[in-house]
N, CA, C and O of each residue as an XYZ file, in Angstrom:
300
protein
N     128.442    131.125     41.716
C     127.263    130.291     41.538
C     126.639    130.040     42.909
O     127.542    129.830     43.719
N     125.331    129.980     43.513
C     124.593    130.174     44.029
C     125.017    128.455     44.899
O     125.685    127.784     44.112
N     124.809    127.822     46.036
C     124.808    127.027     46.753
C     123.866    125.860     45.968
O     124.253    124.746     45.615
N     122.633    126.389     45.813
C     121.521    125.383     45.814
C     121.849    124.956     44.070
O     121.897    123.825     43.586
N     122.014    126.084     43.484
C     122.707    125.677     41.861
C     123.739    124.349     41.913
O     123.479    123.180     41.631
N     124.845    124.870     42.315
C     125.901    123.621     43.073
C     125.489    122.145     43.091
O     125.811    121.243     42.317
N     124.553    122.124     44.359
C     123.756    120.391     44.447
C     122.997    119.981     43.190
O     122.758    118.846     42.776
N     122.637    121.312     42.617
C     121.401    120.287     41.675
C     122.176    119.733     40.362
O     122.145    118.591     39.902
N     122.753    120.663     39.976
C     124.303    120.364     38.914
C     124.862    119.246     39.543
O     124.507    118.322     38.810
N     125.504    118.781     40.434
C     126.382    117.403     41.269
C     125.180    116.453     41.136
O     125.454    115.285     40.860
N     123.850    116.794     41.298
C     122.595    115.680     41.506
C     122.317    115.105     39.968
O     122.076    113.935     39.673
N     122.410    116.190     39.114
C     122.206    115.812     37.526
C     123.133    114.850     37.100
O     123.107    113.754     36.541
N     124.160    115.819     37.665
C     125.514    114.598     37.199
C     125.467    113.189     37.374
O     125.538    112.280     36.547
N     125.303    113.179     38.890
C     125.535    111.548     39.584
C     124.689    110.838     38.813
O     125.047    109.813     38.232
N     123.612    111.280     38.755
C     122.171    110.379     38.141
C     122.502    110.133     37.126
O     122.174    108.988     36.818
N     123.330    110.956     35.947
C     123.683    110.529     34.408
C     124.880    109.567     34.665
O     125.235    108.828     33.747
N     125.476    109.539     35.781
C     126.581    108.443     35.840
C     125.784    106.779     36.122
O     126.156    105.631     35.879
N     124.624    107.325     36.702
C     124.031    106.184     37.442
C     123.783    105.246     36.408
O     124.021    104.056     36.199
N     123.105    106.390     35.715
C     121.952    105.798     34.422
C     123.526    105.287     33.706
O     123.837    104.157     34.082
N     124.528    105.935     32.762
C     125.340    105.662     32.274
C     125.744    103.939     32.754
O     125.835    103.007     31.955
N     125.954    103.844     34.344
C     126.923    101.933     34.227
C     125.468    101.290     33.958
O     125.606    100.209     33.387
N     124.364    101.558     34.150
C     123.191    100.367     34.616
C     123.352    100.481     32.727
O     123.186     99.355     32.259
N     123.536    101.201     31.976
C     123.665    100.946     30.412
C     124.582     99.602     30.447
O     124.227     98.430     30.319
N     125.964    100.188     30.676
C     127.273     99.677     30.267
C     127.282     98.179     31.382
O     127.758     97.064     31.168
N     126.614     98.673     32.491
C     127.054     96.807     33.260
C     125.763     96.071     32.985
O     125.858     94.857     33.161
N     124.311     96.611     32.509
C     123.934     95.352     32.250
C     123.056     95.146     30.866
O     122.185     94.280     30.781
N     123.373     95.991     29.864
C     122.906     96.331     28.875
C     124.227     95.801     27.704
O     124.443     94.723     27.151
N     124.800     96.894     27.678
C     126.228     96.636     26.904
C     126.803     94.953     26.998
O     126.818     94.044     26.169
N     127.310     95.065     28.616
C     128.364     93.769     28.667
C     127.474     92.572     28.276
O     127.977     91.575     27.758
N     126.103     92.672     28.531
C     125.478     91.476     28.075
C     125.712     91.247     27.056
O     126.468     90.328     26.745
N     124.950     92.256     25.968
C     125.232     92.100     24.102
C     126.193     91.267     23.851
O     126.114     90.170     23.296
N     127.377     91.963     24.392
C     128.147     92.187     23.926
C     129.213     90.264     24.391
O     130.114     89.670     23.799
N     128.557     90.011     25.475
C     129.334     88.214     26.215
C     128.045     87.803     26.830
O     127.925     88.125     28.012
N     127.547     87.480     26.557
C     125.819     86.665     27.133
C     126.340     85.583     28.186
O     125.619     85.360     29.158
N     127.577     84.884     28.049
C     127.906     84.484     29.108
C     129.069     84.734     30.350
O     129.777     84.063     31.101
N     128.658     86.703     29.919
C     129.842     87.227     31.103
C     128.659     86.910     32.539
O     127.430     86.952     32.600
N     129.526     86.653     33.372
C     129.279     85.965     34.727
C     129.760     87.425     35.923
O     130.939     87.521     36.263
N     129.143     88.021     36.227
C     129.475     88.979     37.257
C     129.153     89.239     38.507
O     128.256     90.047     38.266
N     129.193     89.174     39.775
C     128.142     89.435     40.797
C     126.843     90.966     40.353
O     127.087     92.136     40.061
N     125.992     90.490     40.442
C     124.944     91.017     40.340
C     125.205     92.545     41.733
O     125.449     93.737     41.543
N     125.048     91.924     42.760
C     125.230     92.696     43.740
C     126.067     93.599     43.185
O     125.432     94.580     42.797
N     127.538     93.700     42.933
C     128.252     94.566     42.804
C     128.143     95.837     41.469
O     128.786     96.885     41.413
N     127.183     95.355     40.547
C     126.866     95.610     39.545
C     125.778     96.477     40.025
O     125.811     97.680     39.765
N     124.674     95.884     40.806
C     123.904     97.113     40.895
C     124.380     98.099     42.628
O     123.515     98.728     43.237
N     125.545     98.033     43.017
C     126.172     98.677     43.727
C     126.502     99.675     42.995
O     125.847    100.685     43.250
N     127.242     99.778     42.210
C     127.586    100.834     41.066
C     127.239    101.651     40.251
O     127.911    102.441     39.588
N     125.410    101.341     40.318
C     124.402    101.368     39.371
C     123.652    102.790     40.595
O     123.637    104.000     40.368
N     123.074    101.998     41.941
C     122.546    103.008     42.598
C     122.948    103.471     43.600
O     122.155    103.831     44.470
N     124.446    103.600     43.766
C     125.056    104.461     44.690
C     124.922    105.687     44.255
O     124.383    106.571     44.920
N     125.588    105.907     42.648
C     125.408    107.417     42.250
C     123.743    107.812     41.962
O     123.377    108.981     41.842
N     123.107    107.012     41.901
C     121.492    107.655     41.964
C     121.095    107.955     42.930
O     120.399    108.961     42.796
N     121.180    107.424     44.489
C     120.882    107.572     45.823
C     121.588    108.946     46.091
O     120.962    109.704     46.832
N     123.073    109.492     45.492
C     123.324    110.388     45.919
C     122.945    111.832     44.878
O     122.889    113.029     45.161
N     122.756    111.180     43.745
C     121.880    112.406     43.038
C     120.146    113.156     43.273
O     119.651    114.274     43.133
N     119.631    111.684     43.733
C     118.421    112.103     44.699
C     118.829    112.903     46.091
O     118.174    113.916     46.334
N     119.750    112.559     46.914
C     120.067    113.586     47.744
C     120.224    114.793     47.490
O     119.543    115.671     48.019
N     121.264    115.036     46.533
C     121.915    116.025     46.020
C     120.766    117.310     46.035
O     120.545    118.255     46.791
N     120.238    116.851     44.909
C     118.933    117.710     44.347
C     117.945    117.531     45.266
O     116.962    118.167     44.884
N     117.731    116.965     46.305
C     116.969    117.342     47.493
C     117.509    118.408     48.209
O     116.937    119.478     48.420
N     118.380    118.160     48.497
C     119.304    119.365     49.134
C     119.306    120.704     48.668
O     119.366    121.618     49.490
N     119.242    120.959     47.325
C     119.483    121.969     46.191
C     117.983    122.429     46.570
O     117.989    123.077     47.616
N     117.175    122.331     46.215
C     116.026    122.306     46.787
C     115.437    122.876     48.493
O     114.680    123.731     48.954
N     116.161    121.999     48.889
C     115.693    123.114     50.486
C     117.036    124.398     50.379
O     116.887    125.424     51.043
N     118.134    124.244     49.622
C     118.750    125.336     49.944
C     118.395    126.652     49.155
O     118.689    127.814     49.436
N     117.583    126.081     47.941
C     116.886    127.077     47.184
C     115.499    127.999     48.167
O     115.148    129.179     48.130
N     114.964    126.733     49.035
C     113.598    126.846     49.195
C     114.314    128.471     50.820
O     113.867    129.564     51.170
N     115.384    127.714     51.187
C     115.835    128.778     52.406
C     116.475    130.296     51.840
O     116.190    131.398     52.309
N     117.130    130.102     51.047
C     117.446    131.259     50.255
C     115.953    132.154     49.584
O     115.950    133.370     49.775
N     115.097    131.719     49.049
C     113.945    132.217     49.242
C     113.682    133.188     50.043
O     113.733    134.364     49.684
N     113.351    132.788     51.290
C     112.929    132.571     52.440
C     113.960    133.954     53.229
O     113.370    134.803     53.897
N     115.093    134.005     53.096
C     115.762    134.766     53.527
C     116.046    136.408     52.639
O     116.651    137.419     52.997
N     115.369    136.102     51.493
C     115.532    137.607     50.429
C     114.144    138.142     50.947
O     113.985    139.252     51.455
N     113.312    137.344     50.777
C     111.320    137.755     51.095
C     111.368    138.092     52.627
O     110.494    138.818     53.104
N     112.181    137.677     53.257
C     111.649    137.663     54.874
C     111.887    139.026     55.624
O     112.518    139.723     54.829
N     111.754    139.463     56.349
C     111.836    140.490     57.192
C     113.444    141.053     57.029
O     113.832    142.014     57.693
């Protein structure tokens, strides 16, 4: 599998994990205890760590696509 394939697959992922807790820590646990009490902070720590690194990811995937390009077309 190709390098730039790699990041964007790891970037899809993280982001469905991201999206997945911001469900489960503040969607779900609410329903589910309206008076669960949690730090907020740590909740959305968990929420956009894996999105910050799925936006990387697939940035990355992206210039390594854009250089691989670049290196079949080029001289």
């Amino acid at each position: 599998m190709e390098k730039w394939k790699k990041h964007y697959y790891l970037g899809i992922f993280s982001i469905f994990i991201g999206i997945i807790s911001f469900v489960l820590l503040f969607v779900v646990f609410l329903i589910l205890n309206p008076t669960y009490k949690h730090d907020y902070i740590l909740r959305s720590f968990t929420m956009i760590l894996p999105l910050i690194i799925g936006v990387i990811e697939i940035r990355d995937a992206f210039k390594y696509k854009k250089g691989s390009l670049v290196n079949e077309v080029g001289p």
